[in-house]
C-alpha positions, 0 to 999 in steps of 0.5 A: 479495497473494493475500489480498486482491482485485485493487483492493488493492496492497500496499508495503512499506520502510524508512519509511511514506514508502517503503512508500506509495510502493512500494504505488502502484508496484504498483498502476501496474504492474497498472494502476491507474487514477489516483484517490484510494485508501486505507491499508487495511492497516499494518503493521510488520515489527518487532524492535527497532527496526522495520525495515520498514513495510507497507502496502495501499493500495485504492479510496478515497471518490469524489471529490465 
């Protein structure tokens, strides 16, 4: 994760569902608050057929 700042985590799985998972794992072990986030990465590691998914997760729009 170097690329990207401090508020970005990212995940990665065998499914989008694992890999948003995995992202949010990250985020709460560098103590992330609660909130809303984003995808604002994702990405496929692929040959065929895919075999992981990945993505970043960062701030989202406030809650109104």
């Amino acid at each position: 994760m170097e690329d990207y700042d401090d508020t970005v985590y990212e995940g990665s799985g065998p499914s989008l569902e694992a890999a948003f998972e995995d992202a949010w794992h990250s985020a709460k072990r560098n103590n992330a608050p609660p909130g809303r986030y984003k995808a604002t990465v994702v990405g496929v590691d692929a040959e065929n057929p895919i075999h992981s998914y990945i993505v970043t997760i960062g701030p989202g729009p406030p809650d109104s």
